[in-house]
TORKOL-4160 file (C-alpha; in steps of 0.2 Angstrom, whole numbers, padded with zeros to 4 digits, m for minus):
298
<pt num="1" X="0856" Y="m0229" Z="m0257"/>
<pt num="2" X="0861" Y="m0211" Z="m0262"/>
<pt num="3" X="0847" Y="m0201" Z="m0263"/>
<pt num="4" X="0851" Y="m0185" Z="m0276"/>
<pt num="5" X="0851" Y="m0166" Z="m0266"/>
<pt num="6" X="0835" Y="m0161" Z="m0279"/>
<pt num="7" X="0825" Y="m0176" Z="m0272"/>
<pt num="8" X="0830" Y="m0170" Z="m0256"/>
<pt num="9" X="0825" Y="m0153" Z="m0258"/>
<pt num="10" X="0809" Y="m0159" Z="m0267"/>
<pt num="11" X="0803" Y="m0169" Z="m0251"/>
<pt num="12" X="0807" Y="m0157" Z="m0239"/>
<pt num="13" X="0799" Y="m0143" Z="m0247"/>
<pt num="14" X="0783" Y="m0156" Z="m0248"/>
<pt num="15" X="0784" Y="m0157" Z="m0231"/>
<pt num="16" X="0785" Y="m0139" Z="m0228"/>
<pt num="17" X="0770" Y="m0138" Z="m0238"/>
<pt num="18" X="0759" Y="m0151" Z="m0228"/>
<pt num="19" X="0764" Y="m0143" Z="m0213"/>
<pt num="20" X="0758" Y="m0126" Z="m0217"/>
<pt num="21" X="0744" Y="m0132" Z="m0228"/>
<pt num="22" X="0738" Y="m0140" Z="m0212"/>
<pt num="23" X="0742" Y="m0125" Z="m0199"/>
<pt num="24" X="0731" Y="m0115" Z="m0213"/>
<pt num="25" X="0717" Y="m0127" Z="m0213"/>
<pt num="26" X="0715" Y="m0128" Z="m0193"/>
<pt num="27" X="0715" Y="m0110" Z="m0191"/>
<pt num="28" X="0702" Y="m0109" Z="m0204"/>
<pt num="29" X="0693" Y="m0122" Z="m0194"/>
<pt num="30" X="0696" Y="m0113" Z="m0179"/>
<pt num="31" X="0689" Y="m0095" Z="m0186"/>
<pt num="32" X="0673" Y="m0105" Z="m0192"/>
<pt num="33" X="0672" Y="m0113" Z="m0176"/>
<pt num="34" X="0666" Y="m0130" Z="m0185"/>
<pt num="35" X="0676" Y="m0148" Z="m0185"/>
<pt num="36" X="0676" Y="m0150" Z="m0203"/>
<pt num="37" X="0675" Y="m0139" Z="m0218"/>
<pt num="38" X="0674" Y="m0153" Z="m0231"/>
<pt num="39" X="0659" Y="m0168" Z="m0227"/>
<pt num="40" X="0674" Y="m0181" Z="m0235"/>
<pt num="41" X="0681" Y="m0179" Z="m0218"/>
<pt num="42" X="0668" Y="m0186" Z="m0208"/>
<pt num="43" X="0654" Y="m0194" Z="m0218"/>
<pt num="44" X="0643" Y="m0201" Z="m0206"/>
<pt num="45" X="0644" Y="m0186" Z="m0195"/>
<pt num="46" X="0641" Y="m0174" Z="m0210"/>
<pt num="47" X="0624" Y="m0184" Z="m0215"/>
<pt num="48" X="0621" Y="m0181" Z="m0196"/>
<pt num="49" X="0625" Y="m0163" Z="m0196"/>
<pt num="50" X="0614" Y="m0162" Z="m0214"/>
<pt num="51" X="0599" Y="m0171" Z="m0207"/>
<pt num="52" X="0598" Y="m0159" Z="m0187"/>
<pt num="53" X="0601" Y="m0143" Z="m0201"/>
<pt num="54" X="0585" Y="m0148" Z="m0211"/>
<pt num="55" X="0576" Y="m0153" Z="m0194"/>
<pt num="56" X="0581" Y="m0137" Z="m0186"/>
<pt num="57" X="0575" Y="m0127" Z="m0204"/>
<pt num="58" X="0559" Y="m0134" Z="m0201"/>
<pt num="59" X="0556" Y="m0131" Z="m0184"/>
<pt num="60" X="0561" Y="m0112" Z="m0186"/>
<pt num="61" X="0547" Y="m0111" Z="m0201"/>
<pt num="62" X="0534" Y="m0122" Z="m0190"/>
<pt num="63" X="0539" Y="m0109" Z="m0176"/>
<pt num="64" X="0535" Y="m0093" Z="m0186"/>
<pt num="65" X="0518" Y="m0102" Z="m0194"/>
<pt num="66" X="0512" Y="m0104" Z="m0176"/>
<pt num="67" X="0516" Y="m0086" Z="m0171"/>
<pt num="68" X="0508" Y="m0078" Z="m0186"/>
<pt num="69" X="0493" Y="m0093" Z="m0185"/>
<pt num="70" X="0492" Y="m0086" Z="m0163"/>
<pt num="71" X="0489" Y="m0069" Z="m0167"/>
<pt num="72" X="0477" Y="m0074" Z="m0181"/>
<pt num="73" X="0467" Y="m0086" Z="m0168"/>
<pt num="74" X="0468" Y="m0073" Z="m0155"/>
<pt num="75" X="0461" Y="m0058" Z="m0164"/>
<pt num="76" X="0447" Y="m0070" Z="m0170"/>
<pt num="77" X="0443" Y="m0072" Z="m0154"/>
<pt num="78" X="0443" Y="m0055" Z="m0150"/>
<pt num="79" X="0429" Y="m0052" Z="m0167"/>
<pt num="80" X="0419" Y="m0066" Z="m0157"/>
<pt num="81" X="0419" Y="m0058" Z="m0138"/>
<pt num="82" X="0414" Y="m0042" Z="m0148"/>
<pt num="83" X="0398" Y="m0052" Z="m0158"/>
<pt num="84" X="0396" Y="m0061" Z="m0142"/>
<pt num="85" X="0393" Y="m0045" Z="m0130"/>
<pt num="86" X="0381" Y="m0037" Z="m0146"/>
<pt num="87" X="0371" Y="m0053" Z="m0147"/>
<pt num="88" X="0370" Y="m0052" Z="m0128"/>
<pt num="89" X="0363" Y="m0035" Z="m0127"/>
<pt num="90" X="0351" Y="m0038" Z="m0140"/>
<pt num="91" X="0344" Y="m0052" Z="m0131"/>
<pt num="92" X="0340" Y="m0041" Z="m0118"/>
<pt num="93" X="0333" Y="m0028" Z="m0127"/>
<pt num="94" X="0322" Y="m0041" Z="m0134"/>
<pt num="95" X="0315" Y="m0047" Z="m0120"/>
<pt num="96" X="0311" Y="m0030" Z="m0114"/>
<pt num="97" X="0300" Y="m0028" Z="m0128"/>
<pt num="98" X="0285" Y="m0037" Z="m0121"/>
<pt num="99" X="0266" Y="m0028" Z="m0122"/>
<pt num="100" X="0268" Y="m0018" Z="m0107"/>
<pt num="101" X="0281" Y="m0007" Z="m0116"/>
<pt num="102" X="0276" Y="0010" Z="m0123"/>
<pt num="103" X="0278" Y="0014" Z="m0140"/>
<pt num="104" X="0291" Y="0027" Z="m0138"/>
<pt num="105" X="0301" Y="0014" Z="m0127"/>
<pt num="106" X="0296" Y="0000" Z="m0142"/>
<pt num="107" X="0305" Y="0012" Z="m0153"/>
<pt num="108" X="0321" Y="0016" Z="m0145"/>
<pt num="109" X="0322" Y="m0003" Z="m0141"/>
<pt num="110" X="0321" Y="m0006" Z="m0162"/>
<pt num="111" X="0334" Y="0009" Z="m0164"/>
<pt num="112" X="0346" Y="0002" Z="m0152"/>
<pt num="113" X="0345" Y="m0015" Z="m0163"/>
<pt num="114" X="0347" Y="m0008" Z="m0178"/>
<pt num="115" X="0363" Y="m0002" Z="m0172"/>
<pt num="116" X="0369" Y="m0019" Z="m0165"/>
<pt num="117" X="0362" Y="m0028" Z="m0182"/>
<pt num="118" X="0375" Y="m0015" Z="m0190"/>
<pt num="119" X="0388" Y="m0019" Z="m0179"/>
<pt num="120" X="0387" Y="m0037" Z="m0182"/>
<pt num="121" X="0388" Y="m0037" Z="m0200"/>
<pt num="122" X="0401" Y="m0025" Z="m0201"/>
<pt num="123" X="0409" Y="m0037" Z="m0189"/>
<pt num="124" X="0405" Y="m0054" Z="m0200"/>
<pt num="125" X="0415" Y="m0045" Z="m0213"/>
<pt num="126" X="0430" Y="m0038" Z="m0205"/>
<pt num="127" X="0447" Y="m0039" Z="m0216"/>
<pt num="128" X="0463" Y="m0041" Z="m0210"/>
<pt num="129" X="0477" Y="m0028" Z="m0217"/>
<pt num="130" X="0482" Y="m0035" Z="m0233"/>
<pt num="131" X="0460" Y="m0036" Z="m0237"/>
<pt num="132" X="0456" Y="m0054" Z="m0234"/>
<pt num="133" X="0440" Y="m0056" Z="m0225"/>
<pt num="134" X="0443" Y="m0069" Z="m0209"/>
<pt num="135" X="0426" Y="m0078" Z="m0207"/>
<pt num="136" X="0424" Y="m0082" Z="m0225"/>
<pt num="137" X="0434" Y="m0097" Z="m0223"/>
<pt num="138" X="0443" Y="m0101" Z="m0238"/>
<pt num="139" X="0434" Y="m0087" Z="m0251"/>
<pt num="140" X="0446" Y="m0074" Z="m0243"/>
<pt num="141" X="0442" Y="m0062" Z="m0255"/>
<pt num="142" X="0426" Y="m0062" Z="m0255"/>
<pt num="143" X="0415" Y="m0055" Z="m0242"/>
<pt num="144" X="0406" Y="m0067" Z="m0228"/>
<pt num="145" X="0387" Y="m0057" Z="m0232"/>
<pt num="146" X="0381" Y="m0047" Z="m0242"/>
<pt num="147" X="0367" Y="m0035" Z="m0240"/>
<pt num="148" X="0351" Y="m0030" Z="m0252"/>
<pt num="149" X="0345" Y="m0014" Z="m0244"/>
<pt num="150" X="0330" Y="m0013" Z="m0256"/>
<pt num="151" X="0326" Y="m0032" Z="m0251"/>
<pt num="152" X="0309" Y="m0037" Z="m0240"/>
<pt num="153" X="0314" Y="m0040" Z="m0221"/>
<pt num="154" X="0319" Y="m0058" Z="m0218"/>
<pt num="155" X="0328" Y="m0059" Z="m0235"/>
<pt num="156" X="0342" Y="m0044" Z="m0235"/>
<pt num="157" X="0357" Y="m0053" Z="m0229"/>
<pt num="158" X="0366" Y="m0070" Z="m0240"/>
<pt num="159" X="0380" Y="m0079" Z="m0234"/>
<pt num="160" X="0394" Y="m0078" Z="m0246"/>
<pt num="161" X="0411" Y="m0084" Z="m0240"/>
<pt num="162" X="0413" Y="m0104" Z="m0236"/>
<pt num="163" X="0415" Y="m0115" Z="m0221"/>
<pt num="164" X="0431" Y="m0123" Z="m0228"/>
<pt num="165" X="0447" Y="m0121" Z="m0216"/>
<pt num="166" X="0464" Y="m0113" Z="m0219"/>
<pt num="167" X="0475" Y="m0126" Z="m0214"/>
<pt num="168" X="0492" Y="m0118" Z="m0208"/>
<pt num="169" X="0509" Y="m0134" Z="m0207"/>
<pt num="170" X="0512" Y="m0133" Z="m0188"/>
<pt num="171" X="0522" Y="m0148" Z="m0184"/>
<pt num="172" X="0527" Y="m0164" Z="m0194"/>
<pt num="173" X="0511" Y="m0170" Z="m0204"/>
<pt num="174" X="0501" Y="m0158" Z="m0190"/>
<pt num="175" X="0489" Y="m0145" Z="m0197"/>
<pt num="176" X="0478" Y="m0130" Z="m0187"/>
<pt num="177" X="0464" Y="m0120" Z="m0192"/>
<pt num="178" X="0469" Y="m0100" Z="m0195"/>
<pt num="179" X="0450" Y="m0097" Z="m0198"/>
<pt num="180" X="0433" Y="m0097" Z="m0192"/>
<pt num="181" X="0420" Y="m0097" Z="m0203"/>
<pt num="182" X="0401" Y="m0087" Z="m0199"/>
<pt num="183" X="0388" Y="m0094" Z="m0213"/>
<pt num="184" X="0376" Y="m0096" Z="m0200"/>
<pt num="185" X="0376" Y="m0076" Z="m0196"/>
<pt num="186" X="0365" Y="m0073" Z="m0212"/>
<pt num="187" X="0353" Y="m0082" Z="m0204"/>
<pt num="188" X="0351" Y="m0073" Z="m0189"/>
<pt num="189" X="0355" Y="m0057" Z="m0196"/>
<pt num="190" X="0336" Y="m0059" Z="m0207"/>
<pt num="191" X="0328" Y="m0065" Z="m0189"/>
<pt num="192" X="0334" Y="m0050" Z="m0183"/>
<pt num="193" X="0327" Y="m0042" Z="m0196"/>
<pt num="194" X="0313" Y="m0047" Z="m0195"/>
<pt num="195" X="0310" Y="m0042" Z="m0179"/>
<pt num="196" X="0314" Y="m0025" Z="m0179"/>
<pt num="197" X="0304" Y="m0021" Z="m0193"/>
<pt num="198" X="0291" Y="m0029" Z="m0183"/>
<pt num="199" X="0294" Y="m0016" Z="m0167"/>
<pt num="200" X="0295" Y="m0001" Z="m0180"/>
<pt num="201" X="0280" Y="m0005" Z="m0187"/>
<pt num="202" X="0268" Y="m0020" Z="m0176"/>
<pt num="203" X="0260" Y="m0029" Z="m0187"/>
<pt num="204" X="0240" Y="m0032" Z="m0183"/>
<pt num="205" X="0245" Y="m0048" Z="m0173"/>
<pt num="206" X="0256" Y="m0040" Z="m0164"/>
<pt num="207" X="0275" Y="m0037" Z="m0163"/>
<pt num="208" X="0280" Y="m0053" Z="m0150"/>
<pt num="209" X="0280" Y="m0067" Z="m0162"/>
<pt num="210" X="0295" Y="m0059" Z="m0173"/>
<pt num="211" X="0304" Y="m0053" Z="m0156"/>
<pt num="212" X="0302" Y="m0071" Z="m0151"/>
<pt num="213" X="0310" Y="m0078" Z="m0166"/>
<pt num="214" X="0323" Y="m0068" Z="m0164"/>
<pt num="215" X="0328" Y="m0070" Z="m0147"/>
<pt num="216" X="0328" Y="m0091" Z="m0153"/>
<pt num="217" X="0341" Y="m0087" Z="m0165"/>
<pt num="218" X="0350" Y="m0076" Z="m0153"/>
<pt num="219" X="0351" Y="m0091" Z="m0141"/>
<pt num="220" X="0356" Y="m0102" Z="m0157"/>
<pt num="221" X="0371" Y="m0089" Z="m0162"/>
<pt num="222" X="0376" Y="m0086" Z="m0145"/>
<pt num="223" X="0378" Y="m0109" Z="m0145"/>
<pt num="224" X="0387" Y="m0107" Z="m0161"/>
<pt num="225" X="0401" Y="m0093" Z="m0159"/>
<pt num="226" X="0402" Y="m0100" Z="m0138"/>
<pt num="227" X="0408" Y="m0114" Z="m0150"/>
<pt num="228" X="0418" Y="m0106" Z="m0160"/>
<pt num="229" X="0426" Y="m0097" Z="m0145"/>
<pt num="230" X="0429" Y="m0112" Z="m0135"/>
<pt num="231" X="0440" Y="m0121" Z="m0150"/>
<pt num="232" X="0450" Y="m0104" Z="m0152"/>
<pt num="233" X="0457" Y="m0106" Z="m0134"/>
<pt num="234" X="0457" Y="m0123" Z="m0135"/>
<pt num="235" X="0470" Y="m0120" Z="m0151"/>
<pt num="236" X="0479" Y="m0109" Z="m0143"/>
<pt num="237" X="0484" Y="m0119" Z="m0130"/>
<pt num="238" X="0487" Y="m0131" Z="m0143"/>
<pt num="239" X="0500" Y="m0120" Z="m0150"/>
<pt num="240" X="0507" Y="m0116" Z="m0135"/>
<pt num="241" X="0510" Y="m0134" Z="m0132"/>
<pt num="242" X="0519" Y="m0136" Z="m0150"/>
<pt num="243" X="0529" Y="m0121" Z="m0150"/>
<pt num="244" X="0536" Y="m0127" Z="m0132"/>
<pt num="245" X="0537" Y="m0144" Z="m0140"/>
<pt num="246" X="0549" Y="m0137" Z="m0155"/>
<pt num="247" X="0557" Y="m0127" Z="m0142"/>
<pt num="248" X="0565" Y="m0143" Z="m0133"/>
<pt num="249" X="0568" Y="m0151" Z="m0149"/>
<pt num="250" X="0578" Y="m0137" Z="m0158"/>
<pt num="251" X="0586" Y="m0135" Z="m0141"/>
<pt num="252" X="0592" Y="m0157" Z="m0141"/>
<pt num="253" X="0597" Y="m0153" Z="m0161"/>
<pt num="254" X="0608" Y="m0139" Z="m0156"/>
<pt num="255" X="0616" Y="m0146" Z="m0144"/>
<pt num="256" X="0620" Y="m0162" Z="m0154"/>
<pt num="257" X="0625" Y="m0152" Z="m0166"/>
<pt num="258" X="0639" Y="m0144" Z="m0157"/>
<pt num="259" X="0645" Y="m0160" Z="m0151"/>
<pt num="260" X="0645" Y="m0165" Z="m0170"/>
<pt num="261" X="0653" Y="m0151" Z="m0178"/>
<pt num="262" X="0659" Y="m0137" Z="m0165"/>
<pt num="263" X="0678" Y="m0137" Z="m0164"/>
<pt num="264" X="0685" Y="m0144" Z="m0149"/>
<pt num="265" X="0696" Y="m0126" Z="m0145"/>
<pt num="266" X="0707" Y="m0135" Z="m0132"/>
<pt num="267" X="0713" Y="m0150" Z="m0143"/>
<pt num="268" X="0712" Y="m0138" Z="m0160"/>
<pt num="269" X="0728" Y="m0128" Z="m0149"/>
<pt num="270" X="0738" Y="m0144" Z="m0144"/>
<pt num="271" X="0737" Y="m0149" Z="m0162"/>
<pt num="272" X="0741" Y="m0133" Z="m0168"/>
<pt num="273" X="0758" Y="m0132" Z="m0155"/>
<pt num="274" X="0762" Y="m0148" Z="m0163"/>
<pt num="275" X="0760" Y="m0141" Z="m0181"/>
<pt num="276" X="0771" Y="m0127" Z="m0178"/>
<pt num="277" X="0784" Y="m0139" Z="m0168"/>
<pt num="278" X="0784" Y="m0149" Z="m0185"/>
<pt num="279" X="0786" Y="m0135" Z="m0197"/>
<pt num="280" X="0800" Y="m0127" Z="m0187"/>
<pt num="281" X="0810" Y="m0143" Z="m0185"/>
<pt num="282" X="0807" Y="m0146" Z="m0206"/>
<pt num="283" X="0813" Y="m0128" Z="m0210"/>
<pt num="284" X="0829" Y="m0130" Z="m0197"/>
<pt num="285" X="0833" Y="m0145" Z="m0208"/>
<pt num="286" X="0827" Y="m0138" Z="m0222"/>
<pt num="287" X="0840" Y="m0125" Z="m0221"/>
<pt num="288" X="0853" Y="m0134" Z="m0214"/>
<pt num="289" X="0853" Y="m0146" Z="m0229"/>
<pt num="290" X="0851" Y="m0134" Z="m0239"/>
<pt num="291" X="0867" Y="m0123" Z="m0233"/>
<pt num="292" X="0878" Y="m0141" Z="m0235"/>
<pt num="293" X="0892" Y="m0143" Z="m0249"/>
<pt num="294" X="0904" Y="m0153" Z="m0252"/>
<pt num="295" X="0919" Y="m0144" Z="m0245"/>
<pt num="296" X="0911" Y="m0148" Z="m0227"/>
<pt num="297" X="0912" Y="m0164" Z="m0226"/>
<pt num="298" X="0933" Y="m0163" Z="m0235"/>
């Protein structure tokens, strides 16, 4: 069979173009460093690679939840140690307000809990820096208690925020706490009321039975936000064990990744020689054909 020189030149310079359209898709593969550029080359592999990207996209947003949600649990903790040291050093100003006390003593004993009542309020409704409040659970913007100055004794402080929990996605269908709520400081803070405005000005029984009161919701608060202490570490840890967790698992999913869709380097170069050693061999016959007439074969 004859085959006519255009058809000749037309094959050869397809082959030409495979050739270099291959040498220019392998070094495009090796500048990217990935195995294939298009999912039709490997279909059940791409689906592999899809699935460990959208795996290892979660665990990066379940990783940074858990750092912001840590500082958030620690510096809670850090508002509770402070509540817990003033509540401690009321106690013990309330018991050393018995009947052997002077009056002058009685009233540096009420000054100095005027001040730590203050101190826990103001503490209740710390905000954080963009103005959310962080024990009024999931009423952000609005304020844990509120305060009625020209209320009677026992009836100045309300609870205002909830005792709903901001749930923050830490894993796969897992959930953590970012808050603590306080509702139960309203409560105390009206005891403790009470009994200071007993010390300022006794009361014909007596001052002890309001400093008694008070000390029993002291003891009640310092139950409550031991409580509340004890689940923030216990969260913590908690997050420390999922953020190790997603540690190992991104780890396996990079890995398996690379062995999915890194580019072999060492076998990319023997393919590539081989490229080259085709190209040069169909532009040597390429030209040779190309350079024939009929006067060389007369």
């Amino acid at each position: 069979m004859r085959i006519a020189s255009t058809q000749l030149q037309t094959t050869l310079n397809e082959s030409l173009q495979a050739a270099s359209g291959n040498m220019a898709e392998l070094l495009q593969k090796m500048s990217s460093g990935k195995r294939y550029l298009l999912p039709s080359e490997d279909p059940i592999s791409s689906v592999r690679l899809l699935r460990l990207e959208r795996e290892e996209a979660a665990i990066t947003q379940y990783t940074s939840n858990i750092g912001a949600l840590r500082s958030r649990l620690s510096m809670n903790e850090s508002y509770l140690d402070g509540m817990t040291q003033d509540l401690m050093q009321a106690r013990v100003l309330l018991l050393g307000a018995d009947d052997t006390v002077s009056k002058e003593d009685v009233k540096d004993i009420a000054a100095s809990l005027v001040s730590l009542r203050d101190s826990l309020y103001f503490t209740s409704n710390t905000k954080d820096q963009e103005g959310h409040y962080y024990f009024s659970g999931t009423a952000s913007s609005t304020a844990t208690l509120a305060l009625d100055k020209t209320g009677a004794a026992g009836s100045r402080y309300t609870a205002l925020g909830n005792s709903d929990q901001q749930l923050v996605v830490v894993g796969n269908g897992v959930t953590q706490a970012s808050n603590v709520a306080l509702p139960e400081m309203a409560a105390l803070l009206n005891q403790f009321d009470l009994a200071i405005t007993a010390l300022q000005n006794p009361p014909a029984t007596g001052y002890r039975p309001a400093v008694e009161q008070g000390i029993n919701g002291i003891d009640v608060a310092l139950r409550s936000v031991g409580s509340k202490i004890a689940n923030l570490g216990g969260a913590q840890n908690n997050m420390q064990m999922m953020e190790d967790n997603h540690a190992n698992v991104s780890l396996s999913n990079q890995q398996s990744a690379r062995l999915l869709g890194s580019l072999d380097y060492g076998e990319a170069m023997i393919t590539m020689d081989s490229y080259k050693l085709a190209l040069q061999a169909s532009q040597k016959a390429y030209g040779k054909i190309s350079s024939l007439s009929l006067f060389d074969v007369l």
